[in-house]
C-alpha positions in Angstrom: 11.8 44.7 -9.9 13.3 46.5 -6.8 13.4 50.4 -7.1 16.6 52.4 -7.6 17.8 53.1 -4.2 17.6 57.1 -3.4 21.3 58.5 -2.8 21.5 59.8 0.7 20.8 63.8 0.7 24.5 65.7 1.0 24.9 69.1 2.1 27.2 72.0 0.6 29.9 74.4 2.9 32.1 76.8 1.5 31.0 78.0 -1.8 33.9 79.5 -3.9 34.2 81.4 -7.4 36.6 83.0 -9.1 37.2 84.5 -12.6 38.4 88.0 -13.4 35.3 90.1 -13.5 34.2 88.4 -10.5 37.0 87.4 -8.2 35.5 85.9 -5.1 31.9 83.9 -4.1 31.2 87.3 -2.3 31.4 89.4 -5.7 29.8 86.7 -7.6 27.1 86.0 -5.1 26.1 89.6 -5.2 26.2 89.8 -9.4 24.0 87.0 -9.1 21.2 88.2 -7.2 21.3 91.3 -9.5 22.9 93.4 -6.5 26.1 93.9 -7.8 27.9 94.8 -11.0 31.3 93.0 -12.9 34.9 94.2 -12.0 36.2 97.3 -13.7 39.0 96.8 -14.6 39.1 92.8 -14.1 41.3 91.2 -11.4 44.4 90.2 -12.4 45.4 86.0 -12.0 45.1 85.3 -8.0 47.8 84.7 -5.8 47.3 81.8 -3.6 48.9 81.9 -0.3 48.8 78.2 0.3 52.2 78.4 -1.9 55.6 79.7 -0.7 56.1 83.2 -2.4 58.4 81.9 -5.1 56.0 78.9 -5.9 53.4 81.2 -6.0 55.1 83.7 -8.7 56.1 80.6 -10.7 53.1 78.5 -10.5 50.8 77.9 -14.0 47.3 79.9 -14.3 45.9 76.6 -13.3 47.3 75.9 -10.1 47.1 79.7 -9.4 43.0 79.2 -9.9 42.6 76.2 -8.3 44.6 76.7 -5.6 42.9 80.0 -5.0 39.3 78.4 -4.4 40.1 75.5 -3.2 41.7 77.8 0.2 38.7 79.8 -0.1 36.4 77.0 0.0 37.6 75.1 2.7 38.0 78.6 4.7 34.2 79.3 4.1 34.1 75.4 5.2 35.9 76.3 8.7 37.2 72.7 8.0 41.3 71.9 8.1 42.4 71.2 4.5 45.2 68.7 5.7 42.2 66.2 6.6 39.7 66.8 3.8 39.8 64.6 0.7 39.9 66.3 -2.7 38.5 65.8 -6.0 39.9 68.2 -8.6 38.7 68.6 -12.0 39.4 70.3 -15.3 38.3 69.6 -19.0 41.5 70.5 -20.7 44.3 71.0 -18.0 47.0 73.2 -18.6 46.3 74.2 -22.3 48.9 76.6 -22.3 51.7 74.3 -21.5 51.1 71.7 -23.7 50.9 74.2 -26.5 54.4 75.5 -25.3 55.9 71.3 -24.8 54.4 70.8 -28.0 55.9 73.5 -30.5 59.3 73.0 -28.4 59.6 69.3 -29.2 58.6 70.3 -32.6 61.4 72.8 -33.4 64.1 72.9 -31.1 63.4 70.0 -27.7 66.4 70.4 -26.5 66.0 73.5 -24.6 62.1 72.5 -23.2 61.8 73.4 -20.0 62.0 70.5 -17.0 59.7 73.0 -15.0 56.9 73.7 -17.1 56.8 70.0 -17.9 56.5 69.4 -15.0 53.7 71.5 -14.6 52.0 69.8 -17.8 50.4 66.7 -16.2 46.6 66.6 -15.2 46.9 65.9 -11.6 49.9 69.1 -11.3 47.4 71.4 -9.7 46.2 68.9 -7.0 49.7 68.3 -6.2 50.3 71.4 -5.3 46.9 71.4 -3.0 48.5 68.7 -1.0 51.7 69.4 -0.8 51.1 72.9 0.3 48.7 71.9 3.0 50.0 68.6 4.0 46.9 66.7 2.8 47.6 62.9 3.1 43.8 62.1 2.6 43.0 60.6 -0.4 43.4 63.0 -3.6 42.0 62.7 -7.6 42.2 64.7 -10.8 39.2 63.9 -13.2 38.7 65.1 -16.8 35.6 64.3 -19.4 35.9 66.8 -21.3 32.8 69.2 -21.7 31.1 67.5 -19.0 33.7 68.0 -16.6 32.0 69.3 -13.5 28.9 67.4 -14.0 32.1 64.0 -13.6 34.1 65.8 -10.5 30.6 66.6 -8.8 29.7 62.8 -9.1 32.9 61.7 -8.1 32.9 64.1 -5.1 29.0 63.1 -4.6 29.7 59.5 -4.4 32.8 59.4 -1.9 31.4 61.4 0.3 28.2 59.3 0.7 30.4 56.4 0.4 32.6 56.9 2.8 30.5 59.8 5.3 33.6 62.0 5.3 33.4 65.7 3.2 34.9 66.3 0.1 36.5 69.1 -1.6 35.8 69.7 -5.1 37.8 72.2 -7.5 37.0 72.9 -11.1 38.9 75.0 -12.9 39.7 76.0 -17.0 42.0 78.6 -19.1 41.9 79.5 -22.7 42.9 77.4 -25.2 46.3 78.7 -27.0 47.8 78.0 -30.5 46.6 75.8 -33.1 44.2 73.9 -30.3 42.0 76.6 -30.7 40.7 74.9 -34.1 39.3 71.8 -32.0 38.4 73.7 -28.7 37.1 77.4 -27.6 37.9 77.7 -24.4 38.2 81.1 -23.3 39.4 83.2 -20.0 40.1 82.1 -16.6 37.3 80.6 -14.7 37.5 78.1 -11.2 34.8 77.7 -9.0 34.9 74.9 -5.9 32.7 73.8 -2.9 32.8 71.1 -0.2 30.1 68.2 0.1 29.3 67.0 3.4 27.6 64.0 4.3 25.6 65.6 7.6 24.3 69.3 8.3 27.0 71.5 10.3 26.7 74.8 11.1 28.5 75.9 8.2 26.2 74.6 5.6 24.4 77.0 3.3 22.5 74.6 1.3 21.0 70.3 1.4 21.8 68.6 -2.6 19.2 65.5 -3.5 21.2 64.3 -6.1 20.5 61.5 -9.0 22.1 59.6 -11.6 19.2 59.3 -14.7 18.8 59.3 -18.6 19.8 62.2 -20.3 17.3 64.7 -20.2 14.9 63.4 -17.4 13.8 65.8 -14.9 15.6 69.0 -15.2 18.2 70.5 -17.7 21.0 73.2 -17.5 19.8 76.2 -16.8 20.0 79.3 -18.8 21.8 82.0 -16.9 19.4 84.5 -14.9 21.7 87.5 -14.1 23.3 89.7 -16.4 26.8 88.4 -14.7 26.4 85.3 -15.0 25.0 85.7 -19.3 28.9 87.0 -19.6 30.2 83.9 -18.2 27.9 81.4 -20.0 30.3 80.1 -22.9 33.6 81.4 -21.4 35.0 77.8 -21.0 33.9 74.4 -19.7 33.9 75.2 -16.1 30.7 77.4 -16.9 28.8 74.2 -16.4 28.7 75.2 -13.1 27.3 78.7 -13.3 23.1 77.1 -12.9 24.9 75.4 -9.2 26.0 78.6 -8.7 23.7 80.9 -9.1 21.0 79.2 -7.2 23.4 78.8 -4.2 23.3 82.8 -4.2 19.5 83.1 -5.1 18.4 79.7 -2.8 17.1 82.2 0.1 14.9 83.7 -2.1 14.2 81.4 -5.1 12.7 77.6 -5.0 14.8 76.5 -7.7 14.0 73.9 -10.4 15.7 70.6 -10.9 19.7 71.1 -12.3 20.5 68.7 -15.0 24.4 68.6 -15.6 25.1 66.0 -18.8 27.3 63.4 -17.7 27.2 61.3 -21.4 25.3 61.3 -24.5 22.7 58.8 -21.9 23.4 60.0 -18.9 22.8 63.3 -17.0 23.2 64.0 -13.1 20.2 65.6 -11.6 20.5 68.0 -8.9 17.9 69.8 -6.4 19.1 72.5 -3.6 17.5 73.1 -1.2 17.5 76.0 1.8 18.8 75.0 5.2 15.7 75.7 7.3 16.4 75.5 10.8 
C-alpha cells in the first residue's frame, strides 16, 4: 500500500481579527500573549473603506466584518487584492436578514425590501470584496455549519497548493436573531482572516504543515490560553479559529502542539505552525 502523500508545507501573511472588544490583529495579538487587556467600551461595527461611503453606511454587519479583515489582511500581506483569489466563509450568513425576509413574507411581503434581499444570499459579502477591489481572480463562499473555518481553511489550503498562487481567507459570524435562536446560539460579532501562500516571502510570519486525518488523531482544538481569548471561546462559530490565532501571536515564544479543527463527525484537519527562522 503506497503512503498518503504529505501536503506541501504553506505559509501564512497578514493575520487579521476583529470583534468588538478586540478590534484589530494588533489588539488581539497583544490580549493573547497576556500583554494587553479587552476594549472599554467595545468598538462599535467597522467601517470598511474598500466600500464607497454610502455602501459603506448601508452595507449588512456581515459584509462590514468581512470586508474589514479581509483589507486588513491583504494590507498586512503587502499583496494587491485585485489579483489574489478568495475563499470566504461563514456558518450562518446573514442571520439577521433572513430573520427580517422571513417574518416579512410571513405578515405583510409586499413591502420586503429589494435591498436587504439582496443582501440575504451567502456569497453577498464576497461580492462586495470583489467588486470593490476589482478582483477578477477566482472567488468562493463556503458554509458547514459549526465546522466552518476548519472547511474555508481546507478549501483555501488546497487551491493554494493546487494551483501555487496565495489565497485569501475570510471567516466571519453575527448573532443569531428571532425565533433562530431556538436551533442556534450564535452570539456577537466576530471575523478573523489570513492569506496562505504557497512559498516563503518576506511578509510571512508563520510555515502551516497541514493534514487531512480521522477525527481526533494527532491533536484537538485547543482550549483558550489567555484571558481574552476565554471571552471569545463560545461567542459564535467563527471562534474555531481562536487556537490558529492565538498561537500565531504566541509562535515566537511558544512551540505549539498539533491544531485539530473538526471537519465531520470522521474527519478532522490537522494543523502545525511553525516559526519562520531565518
Amino acid at each position: 500500500m503506497k503512503p498518503t502523500p504529505v501536503p506541501p508545507t504553506l505559509y501564512i501573511e497578514g493575520p487579521a481579527f476583529w470583534t468588538p472588544t478586540l478590534p484589530g490583529w494588533d489588539a488581539a495579538r497583544a490580549a493573547f500573549r497576556g500583554e494587553g487587556g479587552l476594549a472599554d467600551p467595545p468598538a462599535k461595527r467597522p467601517s470598511p473603506q474598500v466600500l464607497a461611503p454610502a455602501e459603506r453606511r448601508r452595507a449588512p454587519d456581515t459584509v462590514a466584518l468581512a470586508l474589514e479583515v479581509a483589507a486588513a489582511s491583504m494590507a498586512g500581506s503587502g499583496r494587491n487584492a485585485a489579483d489574489v483569489p478568495c475563499v470566504f466563509v461563514s456558518a450562518h450568513g446573514d442571520l439577521s436578514i433572513n430573520d427580517y425576509m422571513c417574518s416579512t413574507l410571513a405578515t405583510d411581503p409586499t413591502v420586503l425590501s429589494p435591498t436587504r434581499f439582496h443582501n440575504s444570499v451567502h456569497n453577498a459579502a464576497v461580492g462586495y470584496w470583489t467588486i470593490g477591489t476589482g478582483c477578477m481572480a477566482a472567488s468562493n463562499s463556503v458554509s458547514a455549519y459549526e465546522n466552518s473555518f476548519a472547511a474555508g481553511l481546507l478549501e483555501a489550503a488546497v487551491q493554494c497548493a493546487a494551483d501555487q498562487s496565495p489565497v485569501l481567507l475570510v471567516g466571519y459570524d453575527t448573532p443569531t436573531v428571532g425565533p433562530l435562536t431556538s436551533v442556534t446560539d450564535s452570539q456577537g460579532l466576530l471575523a478573523v482572516a489570513l492569506v496562505i501562500a504557497p512559498g516563503r516571502t518576506a511578509r510571512s510570519v508563520a510555515a502551516l504543515d497541514w493534514s487531512v486525518q480521522e477525527y481526533g488523531a494527532d491533536g484537538t482544538a485547543p482550549a483558550p490560553l489567555s484571558d481574552a481569548a476565554k471571552t471569545l471561546a463560545h461567542i459564535n462559530p467563527m471562534a474555531h479559529a481562536l487556537g490558529l490565532f492565538e498561537a500565531l501571536a504566541r509562535l515566537e515564544d511558544d512551540s505549539p502542539p498539533p491544531i485539530g479543527l473538526p471537519l465531520s463527525s470522521t474527519l478532522s484537519l490537522q494543523l502545525q505552525l511553525r516559526p519562520i527562522r531565518d
